[in-house]
Residue, then its C-alpha position, 0 to 999 in steps of 0.5 A: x520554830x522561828x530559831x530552827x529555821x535560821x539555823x537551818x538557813x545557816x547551815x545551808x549557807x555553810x555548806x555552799x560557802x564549803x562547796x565553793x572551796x570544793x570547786x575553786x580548789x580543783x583550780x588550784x590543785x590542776x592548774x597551779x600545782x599538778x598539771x598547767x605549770x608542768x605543762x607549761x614549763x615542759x611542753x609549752x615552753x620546753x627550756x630552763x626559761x620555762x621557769x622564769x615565764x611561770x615566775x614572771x606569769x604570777x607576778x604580773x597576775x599577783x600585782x594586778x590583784x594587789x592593786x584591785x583587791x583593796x579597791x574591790x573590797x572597800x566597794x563591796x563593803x560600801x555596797x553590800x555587794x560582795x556576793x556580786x564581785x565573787x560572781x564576776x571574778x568567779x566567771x572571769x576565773x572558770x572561762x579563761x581556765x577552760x580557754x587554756x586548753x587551746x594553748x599548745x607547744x610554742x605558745x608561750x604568749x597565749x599561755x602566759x596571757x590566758x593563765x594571767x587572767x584566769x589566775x586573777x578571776x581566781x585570786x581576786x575572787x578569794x577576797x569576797x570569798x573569804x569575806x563572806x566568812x562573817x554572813x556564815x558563821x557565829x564569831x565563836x565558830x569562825x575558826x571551825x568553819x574556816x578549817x571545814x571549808x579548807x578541809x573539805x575544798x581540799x577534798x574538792x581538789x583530790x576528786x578532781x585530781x582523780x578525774x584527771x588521773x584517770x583520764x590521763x593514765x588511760x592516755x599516756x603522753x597525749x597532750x590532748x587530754x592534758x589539756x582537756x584536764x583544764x576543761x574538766x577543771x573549769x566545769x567542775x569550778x562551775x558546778x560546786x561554785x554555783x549553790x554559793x550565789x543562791x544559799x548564802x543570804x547577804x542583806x544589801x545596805x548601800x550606804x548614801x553615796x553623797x554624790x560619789x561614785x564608787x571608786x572614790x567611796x572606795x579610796x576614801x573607806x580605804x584612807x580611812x582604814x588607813x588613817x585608823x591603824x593605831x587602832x589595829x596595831x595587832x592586824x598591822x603586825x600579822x600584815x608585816x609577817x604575812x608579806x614575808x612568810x607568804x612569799x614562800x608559802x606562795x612560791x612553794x606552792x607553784x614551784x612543787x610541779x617544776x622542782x618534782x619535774x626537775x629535781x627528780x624526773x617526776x611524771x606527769x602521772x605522778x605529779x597527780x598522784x603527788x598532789x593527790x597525797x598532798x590534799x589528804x594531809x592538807x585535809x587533814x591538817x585544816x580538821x586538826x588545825x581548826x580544832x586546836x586553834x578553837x581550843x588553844x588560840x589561833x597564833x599559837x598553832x599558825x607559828x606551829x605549822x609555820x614552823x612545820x613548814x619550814x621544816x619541811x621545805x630544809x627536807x625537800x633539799x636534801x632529799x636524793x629520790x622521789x620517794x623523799x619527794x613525795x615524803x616532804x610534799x605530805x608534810x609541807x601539804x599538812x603544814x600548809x593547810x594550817x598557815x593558810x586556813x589560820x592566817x584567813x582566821x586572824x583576818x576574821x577575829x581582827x577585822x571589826x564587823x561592817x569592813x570584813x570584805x575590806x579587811x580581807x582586801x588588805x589580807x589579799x594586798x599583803x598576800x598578794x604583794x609578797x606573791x610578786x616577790x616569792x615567785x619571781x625570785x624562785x624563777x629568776x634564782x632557778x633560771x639565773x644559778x643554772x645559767x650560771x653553772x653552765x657558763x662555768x662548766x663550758x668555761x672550764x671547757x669541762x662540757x661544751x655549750x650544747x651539752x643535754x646532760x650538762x644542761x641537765x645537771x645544772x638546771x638541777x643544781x639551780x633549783x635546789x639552790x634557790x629553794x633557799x629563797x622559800x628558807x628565807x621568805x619562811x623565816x623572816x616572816x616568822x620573827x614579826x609573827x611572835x609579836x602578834x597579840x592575838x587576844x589584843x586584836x580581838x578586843x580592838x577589833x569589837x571597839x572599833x567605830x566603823x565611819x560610814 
């Protein structure tokens, strides 16, 4: 009796793990993918620098996280309070998220400074979220529940997307409801992200704190890791690749709204319809991917759908219509779900039992460091290789400084240029990748002694 009601308890707990995934994906789908970006470069901002303020917005809200997060994760681990942080990230996240509706047309500071905060709620967050993949599943069922709660989070974010949709397409070209989208987002984040900080039982063991506070425990756990890494050679091999190949993977990400906008004069309906089609693979790309890497190893199929990946961002720059577009969105959505679902995998098999939050913080401080670079480099490529056809036109006194369609065409020609920059990030993070020993992570991650 005693054993069905704990697994009763457990299934629980999975499932508002999974509900959490379902409310904070319709951030990501809204926000970072189908509605806020475009709005922000087309309408906000209005110009080709639109671009380059998105890419500065994600990399001042990526550094920011990748300071912290380490720090965070250490503190809740030591405190066994991780269910604690992800109430306050969550909070931060789903408040500012709703604050963006009142960012309007010329309102650049105010867009970049409400999203900044909402994007590092939102980002920080994940760190606890993911560490509380160990209070709910077995060590022989991680990659499962890790694929289900990808797959089904991104289900959360092709609902709201359709709310969305519908509302929009009923309102043609009114900004009012575009920005009533973001409302929408932020109860919707509220609503599914709540069953998580009553379900989920984390029991609560703060350590003797030996007259110092938090922040100190949490440097000193850190130097600790830090010190220890002979003993994680495979998890410090996978944190080299993953600063590399998520730098793209990143980039790709928050790019997809503005290259359709660009390249192929995608609406904002169809961007919608777009990333609704982008979650279904990505759907079912976490399903197939967890199974297999249940089966087959985990390592074997991240190198696979990073592969994919690659694959299919060479596609999205010679694609010529929107038809192509989307063919490659679909793609790029299946291979996504499986490099970013197996690579909060490999955290969990590598990391040794007591220091999952801290791990997933130097997974978050890897992530996120190479999320400053990726952006950054996709905005300032875009914005600096159409400037500088411009100037080049304008100087073979081919079209003068004030052209539309020149300014057009180039700002086309600079975003499919640097979307060489998402080829690189992708390849390069592949080379270290092949040397991770995924079975020798395992074995050093249960040796490990945890110093308390």
């Amino acid at each position: 009796m005693a054993k069905k009601v704990e697994s009763k308890q457990k299934k629980r707990a999975q499932w508002a793990w999974y509900f959490y995934d379902f409310g904070n994906s319709a951030y990501a789908a809204v926000v970072l993918l189908a509605v806020y970006a475009a709005y922000f470069k087309q309408s906000v901002v209005g110009t080709a620098e639109g671009s380059a303020l998105w890419g500065l917005s994600l990399t001042i809200s990526m550094l920011i996280v990748a300071v912290i997060s380490p720090i965070f994760g250490a503190m809740a681990d030591y405190s066994g309070r991780k269910k604690t942080f992800l109430f306050i990230m969550t909070a931060i996240a789903i408040v500012f998220t709703g604050l963006l509706f009142f960012v309007q047309k010329g309102d650049i500071f105010l867009g970049m400074v409400l999203f900044i905060i909402a994007e590092i709620g939102y980002r920080s967050g994940q760190v606890f979220y993911n560490g509380l993949l160990t209070n709910v599943a077995d060590d022989d069922e991680i990659a499962k529940v890790s694929g289900n709660g990808w797959a089904i989070g991104s289900l959360g974010g092709i609902i709201c997307l359709v709310i969305v949709l519908i509302l929009i397409q009923s309102n043609p070209g009114n900004t009012v409801i575009v920005r009533l989208s973001l409302v929408i987002t932020a109860v919707y984040f509220l609503i599914f992200a709540l069953p998580a900080f009553f379900w989920i039982k984390e029991e609560h063991h703060p350590q003797d704190k030996e007259g110092k506070n938090y922040l100190q425990i949490a440097l000193q756990r850190i130097g600790n890791t830090i010190r220890s890494v002979k003993d994680f050679k495979e998890f410090i091999k996978f944190m080299v690749a993953l600063l590399i190949y998520n730098d793209g993977i990143i980039a790709a990400l928050d790019f997809a709204a503005i290259l359709g906008a660009v390249l192929y004069g995608v609406t904002s309906t169809e961007l919608i319809i777009f990333v609704i089609i982008v979650q279904i693979t990505n759907v079912i790309g976490a399903y197939i991917y967890g199974f297999l890497s249940e089966k087959g190893g985990v390592k074997k199929y991240l190198v696979q759908s990073l592969i994919l990946m690659i694959v299919s961002v060479v596609g999205m720059m010679f694609m010529p219509n929107k038809l192509g577009f989307f063919i490659v969105g679909a793609l790029a959505g299946y291979a996504m779900a499986g490099v970013q679902m197996l690579s909060r995998t490999m955290v969990s098999m590598f990391a040794p039992d007591g220091k999952s939050a801290e791990f997933y913080g130097f997974f978050s401080l890897a992530g996120r460091s190479s999320s400053i670079i990726g952006p950054g480099v996709m905005g300032l490529a875009a914005t600096g290789i159409s400037a500088w056809v411009m100037n080049t036109l304008v100087k073979a006194e081919l079209v003068t400084a004030g052209d539309a369609n020149a300014l057009v065409i180039s700002e086309q020609i600079g975003h499919r240029f640097a979307i060489i920059t998402l080829v690189f990030f992708l390849l390069v993070g592949l080379m270290p990748l092949l040397f991770v020993n995924e079975e020798e992570g395992r074995k050093a991650a249960k040796a490990a002694v945890i110093k308390k």
